[in-house]
N, C-alpha and C positions, 0 to 999 in steps of 0.2 A: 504493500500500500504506500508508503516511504516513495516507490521509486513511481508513483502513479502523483503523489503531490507535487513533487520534482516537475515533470514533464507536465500536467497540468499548471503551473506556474509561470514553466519558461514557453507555453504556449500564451496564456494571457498576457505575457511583456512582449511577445512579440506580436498579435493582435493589436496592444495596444500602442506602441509607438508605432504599427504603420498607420494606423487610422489615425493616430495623431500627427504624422507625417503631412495626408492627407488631408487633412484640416489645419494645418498652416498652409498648405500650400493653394487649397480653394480659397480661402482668406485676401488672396494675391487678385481675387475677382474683382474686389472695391479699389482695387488701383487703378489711377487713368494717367496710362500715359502719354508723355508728348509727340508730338507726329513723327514719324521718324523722317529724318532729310532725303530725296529723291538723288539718286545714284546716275540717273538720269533721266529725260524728260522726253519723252514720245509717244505712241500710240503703236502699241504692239500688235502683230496679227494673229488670231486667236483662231482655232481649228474646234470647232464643236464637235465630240462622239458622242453619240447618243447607242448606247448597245441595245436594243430589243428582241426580243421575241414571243411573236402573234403579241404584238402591243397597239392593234387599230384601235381600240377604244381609246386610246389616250395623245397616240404619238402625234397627232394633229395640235392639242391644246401645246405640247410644250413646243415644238418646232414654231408654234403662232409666238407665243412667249418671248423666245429668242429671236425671232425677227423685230421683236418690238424694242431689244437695248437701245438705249441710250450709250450708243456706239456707232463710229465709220462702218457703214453698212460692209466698203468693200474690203475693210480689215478683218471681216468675218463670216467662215465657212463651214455649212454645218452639215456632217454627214450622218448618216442613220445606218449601225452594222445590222442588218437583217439576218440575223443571227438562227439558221436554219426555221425559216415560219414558215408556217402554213397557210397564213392567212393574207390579209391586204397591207401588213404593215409598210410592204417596199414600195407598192402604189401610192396607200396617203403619204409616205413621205417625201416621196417627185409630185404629189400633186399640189404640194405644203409649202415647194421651194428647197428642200433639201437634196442631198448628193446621198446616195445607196452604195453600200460595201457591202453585198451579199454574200454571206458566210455559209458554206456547208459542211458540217464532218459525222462523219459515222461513230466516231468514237463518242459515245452520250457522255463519259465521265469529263471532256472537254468543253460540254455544251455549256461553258460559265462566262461571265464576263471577262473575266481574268485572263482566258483563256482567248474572246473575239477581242481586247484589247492587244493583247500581246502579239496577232496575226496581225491585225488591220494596222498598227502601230510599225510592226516592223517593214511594211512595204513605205512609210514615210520615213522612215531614218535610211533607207537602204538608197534613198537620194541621193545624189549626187553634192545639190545643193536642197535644205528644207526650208520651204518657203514661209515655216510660221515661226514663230519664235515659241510659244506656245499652246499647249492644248488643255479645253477644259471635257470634263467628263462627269453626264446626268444620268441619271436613270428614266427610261421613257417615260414613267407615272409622272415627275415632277414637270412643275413651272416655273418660272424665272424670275425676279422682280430686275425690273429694267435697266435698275444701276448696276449689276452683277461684272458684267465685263469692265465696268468705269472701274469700280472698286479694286478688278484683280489688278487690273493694268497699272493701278496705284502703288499698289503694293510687289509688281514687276519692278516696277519704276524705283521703287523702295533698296531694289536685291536682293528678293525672296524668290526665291525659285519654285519652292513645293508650298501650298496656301488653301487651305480648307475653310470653305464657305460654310456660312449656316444656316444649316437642316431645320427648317422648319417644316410643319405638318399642314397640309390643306385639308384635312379630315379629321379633326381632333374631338368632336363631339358624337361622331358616326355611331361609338358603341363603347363600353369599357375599355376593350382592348386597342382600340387608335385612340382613347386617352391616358393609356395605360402609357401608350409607346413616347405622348405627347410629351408627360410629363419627366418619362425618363431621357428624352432628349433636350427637351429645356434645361435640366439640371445638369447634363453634362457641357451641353451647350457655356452655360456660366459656371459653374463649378469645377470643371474638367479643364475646354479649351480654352476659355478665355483667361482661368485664371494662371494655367501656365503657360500662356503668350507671353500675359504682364507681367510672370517669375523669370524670364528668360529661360525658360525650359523648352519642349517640346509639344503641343498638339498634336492630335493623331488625327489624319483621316477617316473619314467618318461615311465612304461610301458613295457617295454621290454630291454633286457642285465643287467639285477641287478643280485645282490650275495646277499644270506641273509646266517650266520650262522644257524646252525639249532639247538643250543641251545636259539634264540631268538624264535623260537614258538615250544622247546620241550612241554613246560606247555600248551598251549591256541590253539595250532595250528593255523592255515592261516585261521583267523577268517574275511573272507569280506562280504559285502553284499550287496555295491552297484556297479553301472557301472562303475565305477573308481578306479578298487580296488587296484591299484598302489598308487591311492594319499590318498586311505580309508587306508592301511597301515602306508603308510609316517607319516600321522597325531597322528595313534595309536602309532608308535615310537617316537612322540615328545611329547605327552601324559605325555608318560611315561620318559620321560628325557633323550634319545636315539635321537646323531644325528645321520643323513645320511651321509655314506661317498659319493665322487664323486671320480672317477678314469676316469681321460680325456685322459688317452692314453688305456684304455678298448671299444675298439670301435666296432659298430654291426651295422650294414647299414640296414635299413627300406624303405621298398616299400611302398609309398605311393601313395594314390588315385591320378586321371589324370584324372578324372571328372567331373562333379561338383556335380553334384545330389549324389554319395556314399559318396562325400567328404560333404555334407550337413546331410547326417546320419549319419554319421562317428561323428561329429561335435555338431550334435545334442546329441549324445548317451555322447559325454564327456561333456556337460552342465550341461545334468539332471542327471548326475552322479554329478558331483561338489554341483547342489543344492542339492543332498540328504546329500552329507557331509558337506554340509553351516546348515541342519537341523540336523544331527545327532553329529557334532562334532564339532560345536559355542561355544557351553557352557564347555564342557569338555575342550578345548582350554583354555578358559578364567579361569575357575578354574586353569588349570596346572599352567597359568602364574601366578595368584595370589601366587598360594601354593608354586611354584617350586621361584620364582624370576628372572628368567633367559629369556635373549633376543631372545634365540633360541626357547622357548615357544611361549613369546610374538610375535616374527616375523612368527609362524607357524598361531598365531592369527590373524595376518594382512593378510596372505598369500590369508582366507575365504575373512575376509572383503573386498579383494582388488579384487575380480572376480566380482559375480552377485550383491552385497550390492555396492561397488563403481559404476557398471554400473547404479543401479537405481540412484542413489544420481546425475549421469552423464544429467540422462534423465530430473529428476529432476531440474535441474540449468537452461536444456532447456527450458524445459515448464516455469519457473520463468522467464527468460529472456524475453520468447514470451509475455507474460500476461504484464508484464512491460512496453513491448515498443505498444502493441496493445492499453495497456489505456493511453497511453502518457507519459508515467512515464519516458522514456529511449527515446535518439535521436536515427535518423539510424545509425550513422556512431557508438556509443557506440557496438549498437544491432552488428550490423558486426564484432565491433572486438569482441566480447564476445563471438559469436558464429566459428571464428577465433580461438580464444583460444582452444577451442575445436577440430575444423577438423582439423588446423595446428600439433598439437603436435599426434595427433590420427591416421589422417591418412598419414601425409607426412614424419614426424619424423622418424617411421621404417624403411624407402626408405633408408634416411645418415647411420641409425644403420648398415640397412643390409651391406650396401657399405662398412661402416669403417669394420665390422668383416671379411667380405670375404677378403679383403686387410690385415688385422692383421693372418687368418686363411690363405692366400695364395692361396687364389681361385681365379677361374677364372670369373673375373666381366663380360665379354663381353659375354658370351654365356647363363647368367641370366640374362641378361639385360629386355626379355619381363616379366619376372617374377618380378624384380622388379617394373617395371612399373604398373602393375597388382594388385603390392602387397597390394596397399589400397583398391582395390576392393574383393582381400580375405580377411582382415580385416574387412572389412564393411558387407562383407557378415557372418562371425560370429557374429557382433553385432545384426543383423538380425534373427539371431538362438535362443541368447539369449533371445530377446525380445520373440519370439516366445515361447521357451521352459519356462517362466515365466505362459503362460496361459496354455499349453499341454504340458504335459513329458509324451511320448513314451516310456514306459521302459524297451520295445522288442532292443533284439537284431541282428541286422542286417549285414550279412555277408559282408565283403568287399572282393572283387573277388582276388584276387591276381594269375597272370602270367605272371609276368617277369623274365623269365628265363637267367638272372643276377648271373653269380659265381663270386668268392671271386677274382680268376684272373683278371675278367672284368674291376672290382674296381679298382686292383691295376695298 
């Protein structure tokens, strides 16, 4: 029992300074800082990818979107990878005004983004000369809000190379779970990316509305190869000593599930994508930090240990608790608040977060209200996932239906 308090101890100190970690470092969100100086002053040309597949129900609203920046019309060229469809999506989007990269492969475990990024990508760097400086990349659900180009090209201008937009939701009321999704992305939104912008740390890609230069993969090209090839990126650019910029007035609104069953695939598929880069990119992490010395390393190496490795060490302190007070070792009232510690900060604490950002961000609280309520039941249900994708990782890809026929007007 001895060696059971031991190991229960040094697991609650090390729970507790990473979450403490983590809240100095979200803290860094009420910083404002000053503009950074412009490296140089132009107007870049910007290559839109839009990956889909059978995406006619939507791909029309975002291609309308994008034609609407507030941007040199002929500084921007927007292509649609028609990514093995079956249906009109290569049609609506020559009838939209966009350029088609038709993609076909037999191999279904390739049919991902990662995968028509890395094909369609590689016939523009295998130029000669590349006619853009860089490319941004959406997901067909999404829409655009008009300043989006203005804003990256700011921050080109700035010296940022790799620059993640933000994800906001165009369906955040639909049903528990697209405000489930709403509120978890607002709060990483401000508490994630923005707060380690203004630490000098790192932001991560977030899947859809980024700007990458396209002298960051002239040499290597759009090298991914798991389900998460936004955060298999991110991690390659802190690797290599490359932060992420964040630009919070670049914003692209996302359709999110309003089910629960696609939103458990959905869900599932970004799991077992995160344990393939907790296997593939643990150690290269931890080397950079060594080699390099720098906290925006270090903190890319916390970013791993702080998903499925904290959830076990989580499960972990449970089962140490339970054995504890089963053989007598712990009272009940201890056993309650211990496992207190746990549900309180886990599932009640996002509820105040959600409430203080919406209030800080100027939403409206009362029309999320059941989603709030809700919210620890969608949280509980990805701890759920977790556990699961621990013993079976799925590593098909699973389409999520998108038709919400949602324009940029609606939003505004």
């Amino acid at each position: 029992m001895q060696f059971l308090y031991f190991l229960q101890q040094a697991i609650i100190w090390i729970i507790t300074i990473y979450y403490l970690y983590e809240l100095i470092v979200s803290l860094f969100t009420f910083v404002k800082l000053k503009e950074k100086p412009l490296v140089v002053d132009k107007n870049h040309k910007f290559l839109i990818i839009l990956p889909a597949h059978d995406e006619e129900q939507v791909i029309g609203n975002l291609i309308n979107s994008l034609k609407e920046q507030d941007y040199p019309k002929e500084l921007v060229d927007i292509v649609v990878i028609a990514d093995n469809c079956t249906d009109n999506t290569a049609k609506i989007a020559e009838e939209n005004g966009a350029k088609v990269y038709v993609r076909t492969t037999e191999d279904k475990s390739k049919r991902t983004k990662g995968y028509a990024l890395q094909e369609y990508l590689s016939t523009i760097i295998k130029q000669d000369t590349i006619p853009y400086d860089a490319f941004c990349v959406f997901d067909s659900d999404n829409i655009v809000d008009k300043e989006f180009l203005k804003v990256m090209n700011k921050h080109l201008c700035q010296g940022e190379e790799v620059v993640q937009g933000y994800r906001d939701i165009k369906n955040p009321t639909d049903s528990w779970i697209s405000a489930g999704y709403a509120i978890f992305y607002w709060t990483m939104n401000r508490f994630y990316h923005l707060a380690r912008y203004n630490a000098g740390l790192s932001p991560l890609m977030n899947g859809t509305g980024f700007m990458v230069k396209f002298d960051v993969i002239k040499d290597k090209g759009w090298d991914t190869n798991t389900l998460t090839e936004d955060i298999e990126f991110s991690l390659k650019n802190i690797i290599e000593g490359r932060k992420i910029g964040w630009a919070k007035d670049a914003i692209c609104y996302d359709e999110e599930p309003v089910d629960f069953k696609p939103s458990w695939k959905q869900r599932s598929r970004w799991t077992v994508g995160h344990i393939q880069c907790l296997v593939e990119y643990t150690v290269p992490l931890a080397r950079s930090s060594r080699e390099r010395k720098t906290l925006v390393n270090f903190d890319g190496l916390l970013y791993m240990m702080g998903s499925i490795p904290m959830f076990i060490i989580s499960i972990l302190l449970l089962v140490i608790n339970s054995i504890q007070y089963l053989s007598k070792g712990m009272t009940t009232a201890d056993y309650v608040i211990n496992i207190l510690r746990y549900v309180l900060p886990t599932f009640f604490l996002p509820i105040l977060s959600g409430i203080l950002i919406m209030i800080m961000d100027k939403r409206p609280i009362k029309k999320m209200w059941k989603g709030l309520i809700m919210y620890p039941l969608f949280l509980g249900s990805w701890l759920l996932i977790n556990l699961k994708c621990l013993f079976k990782q799925d590593t098909s890809w699973d389409k999520i239906e998108h038709t919400r026929n949602v324009k940029i007007e609606d939003i505004k």
